[in-house]
C-alpha positions in Angstrom: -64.0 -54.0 7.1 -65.9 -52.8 3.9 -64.1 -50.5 1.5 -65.2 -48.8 -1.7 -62.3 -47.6 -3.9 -63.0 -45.0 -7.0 -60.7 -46.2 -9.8 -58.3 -44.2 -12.2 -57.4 -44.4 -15.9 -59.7 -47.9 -16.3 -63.2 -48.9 -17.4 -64.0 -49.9 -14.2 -65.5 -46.5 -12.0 -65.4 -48.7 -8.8 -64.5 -51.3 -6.8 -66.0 -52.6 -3.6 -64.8 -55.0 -1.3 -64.1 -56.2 2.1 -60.9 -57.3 4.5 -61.3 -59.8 7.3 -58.0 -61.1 9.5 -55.9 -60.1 6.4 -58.3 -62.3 3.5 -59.9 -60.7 1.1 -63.6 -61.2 -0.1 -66.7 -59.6 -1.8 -64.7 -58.1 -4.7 -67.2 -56.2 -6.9 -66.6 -54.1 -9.5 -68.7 -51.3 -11.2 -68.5 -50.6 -15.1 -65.6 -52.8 -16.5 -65.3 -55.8 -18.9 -68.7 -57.5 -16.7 -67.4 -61.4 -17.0 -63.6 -60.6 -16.6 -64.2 -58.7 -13.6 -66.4 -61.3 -11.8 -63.7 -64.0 -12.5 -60.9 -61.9 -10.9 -63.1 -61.4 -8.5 -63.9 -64.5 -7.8 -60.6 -65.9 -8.6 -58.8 -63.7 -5.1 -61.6 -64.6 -3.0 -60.3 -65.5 0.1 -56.8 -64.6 -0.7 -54.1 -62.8 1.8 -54.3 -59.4 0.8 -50.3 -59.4 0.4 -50.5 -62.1 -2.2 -53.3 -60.3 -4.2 -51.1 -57.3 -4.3 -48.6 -59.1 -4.8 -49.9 -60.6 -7.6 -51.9 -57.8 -9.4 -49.6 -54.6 -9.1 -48.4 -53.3 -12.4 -50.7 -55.2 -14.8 -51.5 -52.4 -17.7 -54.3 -52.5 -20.2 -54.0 -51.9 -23.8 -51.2 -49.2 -23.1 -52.5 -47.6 -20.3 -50.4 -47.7 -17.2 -52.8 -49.4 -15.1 -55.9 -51.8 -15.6 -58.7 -52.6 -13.5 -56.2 -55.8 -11.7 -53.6 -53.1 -11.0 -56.6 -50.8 -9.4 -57.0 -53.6 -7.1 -53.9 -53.9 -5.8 -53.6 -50.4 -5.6 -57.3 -50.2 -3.6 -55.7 -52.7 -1.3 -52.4 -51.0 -0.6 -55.2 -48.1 0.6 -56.7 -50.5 2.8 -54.1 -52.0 4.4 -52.8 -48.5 5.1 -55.8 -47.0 6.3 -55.6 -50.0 8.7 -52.2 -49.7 10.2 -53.0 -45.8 11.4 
């Protein structure tokens, strides 16, 4: 399933992505650090989306709270919600 999630308190306005038997893949974000993003991207491709999450929650970003990581993991705690209802 394809989800588009609309990020707080980061660079990034966006991210886009999909979840298939649990894995994740097609990570895109919009707006961001450009090559940073495509290499986190890239780098959870095919990933559980438990380990991702895992993984990713509570990174911040030069004192914020959150950073465009901690959006993810936050964009697939949505997902996997949305899923179990």
């Amino acid at each position: 399933m394809d989800y588009v999630y609309k990020t707080s308190g980061t660079c990034s306005r966006e991210i886009r992505f999909s979840v298939e038997n649990g894995i994740l893949k097609n990570v895109s974000f919009l707006g961001g650090c450009n090559g940073n993003l495509q290499g986190i991207g890239k780098l959870v491709e095919g990933m559980k989306v438990e380990e991702v999450e895992k993984r990713l929650k509570g990174i911040s970003c030069g004192g914020r709270p959150t950073s465009c990581p901690d959006q993810l993991a936050c964009a697939i705690r949505q997902a996997v919600g949305s899923q179990s209802n």
